[in-house]
N, C-alpha and C positions, 0 to 999 in steps of 0.2 A: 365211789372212792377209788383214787388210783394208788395200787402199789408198788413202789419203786421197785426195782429190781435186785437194785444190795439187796433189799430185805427180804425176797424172795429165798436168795441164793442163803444170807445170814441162814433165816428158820431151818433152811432144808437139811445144813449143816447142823442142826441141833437135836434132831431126830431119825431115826430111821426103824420103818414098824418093819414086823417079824411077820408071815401069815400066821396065820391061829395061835399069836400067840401074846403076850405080851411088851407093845411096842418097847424098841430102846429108845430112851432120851437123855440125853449127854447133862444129866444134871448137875457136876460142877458147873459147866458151864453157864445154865439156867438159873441158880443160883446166884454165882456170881453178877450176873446181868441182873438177874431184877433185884440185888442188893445194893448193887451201883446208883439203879434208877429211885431206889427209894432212899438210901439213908444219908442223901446230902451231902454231909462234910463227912462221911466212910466213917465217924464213929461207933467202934465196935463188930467194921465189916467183917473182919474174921470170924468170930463168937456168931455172928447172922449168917454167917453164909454155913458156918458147920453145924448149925441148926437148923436151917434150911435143909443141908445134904442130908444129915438123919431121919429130915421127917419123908425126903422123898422117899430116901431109902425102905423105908417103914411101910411108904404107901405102896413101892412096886413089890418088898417081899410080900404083905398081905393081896396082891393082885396078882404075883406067881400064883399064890395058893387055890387063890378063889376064880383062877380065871374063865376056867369050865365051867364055873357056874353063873357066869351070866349071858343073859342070849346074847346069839352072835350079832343082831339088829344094833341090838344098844352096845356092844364092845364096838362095833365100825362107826355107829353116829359118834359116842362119845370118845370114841378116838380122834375121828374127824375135828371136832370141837376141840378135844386138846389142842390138836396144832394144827389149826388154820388161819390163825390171827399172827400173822409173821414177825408181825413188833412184839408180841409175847411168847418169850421160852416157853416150852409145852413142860407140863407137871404130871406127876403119877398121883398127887395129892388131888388133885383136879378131875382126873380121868376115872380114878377112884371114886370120888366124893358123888362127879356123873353117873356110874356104873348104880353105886349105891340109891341113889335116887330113882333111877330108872326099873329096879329090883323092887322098891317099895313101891311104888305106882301100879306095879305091876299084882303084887299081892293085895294093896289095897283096892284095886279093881276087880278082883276076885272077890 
């Protein structure tokens, strides 16, 4: 699969990790974009996008908190995976959601 170079340069501008810490992602932005891409004729894009922005919000304060506690493995793969698909804004709801999953696997194999 070849990917254009806009959309390179687009994703790179939408993100930028921290070391150990947790990445930044320009989530107005990502919001916005994938409000655009979903809701058609923009009915009720504002009310979507700032529900959007709360929940990211929600998802990076609770991953400030928690972020020493997941292994460093699974914070770099599922950060990897947040943003490496350049046509999709990178989400703290996403990288969360991964982390968490990664967490339970982890104790359920114990």
């Amino acid at each position: 699969m070849l990917i254009s170079f806009s959309s390179v340069v687009l994703a790179s501008q939408l993100f930028m990790t921290v070391a150990d810490g947790v990445p930044k992602f320009d989530i107005a932005r990502g919001c916005r974009a994938d409000n655009t891409n979903t809701s058609g004729l923009g009915t009720g894009l504002d009310e979507s996008t700032k529900r959007c922005m709360g929940d990211e919000q929600a998802a990076r304060d609770q991953l400030q908190a928690q972020w020493s506690q997941f292994a460093p493995s699974d914070r770099a793969m599922c950060t990897t995976n947040a943003t490496d698909v350049p046509a999709l804004p990178p989400s703290y709801v996403d990288l969360l959601t991964c982390l968490q999953g990664q967490q339970l696997a982890r104790k359920m194999k114990n």
